[in-house]
N, C-alpha and C positions, 0 to 999 in steps of 0.2 A: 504494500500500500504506500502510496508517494506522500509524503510529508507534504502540508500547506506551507505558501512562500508567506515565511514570518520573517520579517524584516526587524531587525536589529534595534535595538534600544541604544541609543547615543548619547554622551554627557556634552553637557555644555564647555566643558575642557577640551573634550575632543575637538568639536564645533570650534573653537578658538584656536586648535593647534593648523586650520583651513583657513585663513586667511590673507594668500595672496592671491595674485591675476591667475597663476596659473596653479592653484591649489585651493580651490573656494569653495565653502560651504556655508549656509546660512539656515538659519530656523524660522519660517512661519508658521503661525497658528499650530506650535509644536509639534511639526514633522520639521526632519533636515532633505534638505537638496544639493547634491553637488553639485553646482553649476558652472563651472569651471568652461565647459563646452559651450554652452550656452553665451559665456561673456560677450563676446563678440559679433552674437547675434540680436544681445539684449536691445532693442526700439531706444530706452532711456540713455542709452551709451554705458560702455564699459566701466567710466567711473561710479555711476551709479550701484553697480555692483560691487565694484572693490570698497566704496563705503560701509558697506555692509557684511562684508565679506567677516566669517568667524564669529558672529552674534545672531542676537533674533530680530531679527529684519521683519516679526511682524505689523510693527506700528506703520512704518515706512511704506511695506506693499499697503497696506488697510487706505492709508492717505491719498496716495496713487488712483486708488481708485480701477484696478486692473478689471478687465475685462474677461468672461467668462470662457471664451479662451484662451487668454491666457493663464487663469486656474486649471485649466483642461490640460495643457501644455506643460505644466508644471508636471504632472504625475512621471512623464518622462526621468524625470531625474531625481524623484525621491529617492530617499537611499534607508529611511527609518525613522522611527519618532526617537523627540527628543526622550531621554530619561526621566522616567518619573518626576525623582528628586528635582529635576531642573526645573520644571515647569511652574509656569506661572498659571494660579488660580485664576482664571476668567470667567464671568461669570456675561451671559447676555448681556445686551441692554435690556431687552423684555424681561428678563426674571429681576435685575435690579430694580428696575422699577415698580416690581410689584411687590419685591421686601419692602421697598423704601415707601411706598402705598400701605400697606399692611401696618408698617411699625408709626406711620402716623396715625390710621385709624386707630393702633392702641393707645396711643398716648393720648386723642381727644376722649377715648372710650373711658379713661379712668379718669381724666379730668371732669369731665362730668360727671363722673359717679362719686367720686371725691366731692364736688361743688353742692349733688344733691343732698349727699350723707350731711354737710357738714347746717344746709338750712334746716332741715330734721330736726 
């Protein structure tokens, strides 16, 4: 029976020890890509890439604004997700906004139960 292709768990050390033109790796939305190959093809220019090169280049692609293929494009050269450890907790916008929704509903929910209690 053939083993499923389970791609490699990467630290963030690693991902930094990629950091030239011709040696480059980056992390979005905690998977890495080698990109190395791609430099030269990248539409933003090559230094766009060597900015970024050896860290998590997610804020950067997010800002850009990339286009659905080139997320498509990208799978090309995944190589494995970031390591647990490294990862940063992101949480939606839609679910933040609905703790942040929620934890004021409680706060006015006891303030007025507080206000009612206390004219009693």
């Amino acid at each position: 029976m053939a083993e499923a292709n389970v791609q490699p768990e990467i630290t963030l050390a690693t991902v930094k020890e990629h950091n030239k033109p011709n040696d480059l790796w980056v992390v979005i939305d905690n998977k890495v890509y080698n990109l190395t190959k791609f430099r030269s093809e990248h539409p933003g220019g090559e230094e766009t890439l060597d900015d970024a090169a050896g860290r998590d280049a997610t804020k950067d692609f997010e800002d850009v604004g990339h286009s659905s293929e080139a997320r498509e494009m990208m799978k090309k050269y995944y190589i494995g997700d970031l390591a647990k450890r490294d990862r940063k907790v992101q949480l939606p916008v839609r679910e933040t906004g609905i703790i942040l929704g929620a934890l004021l509903i409680g706060i006015v929910a006891v303030y007025l139960i507080k206000r009612n209690i206390l004219k009693n």
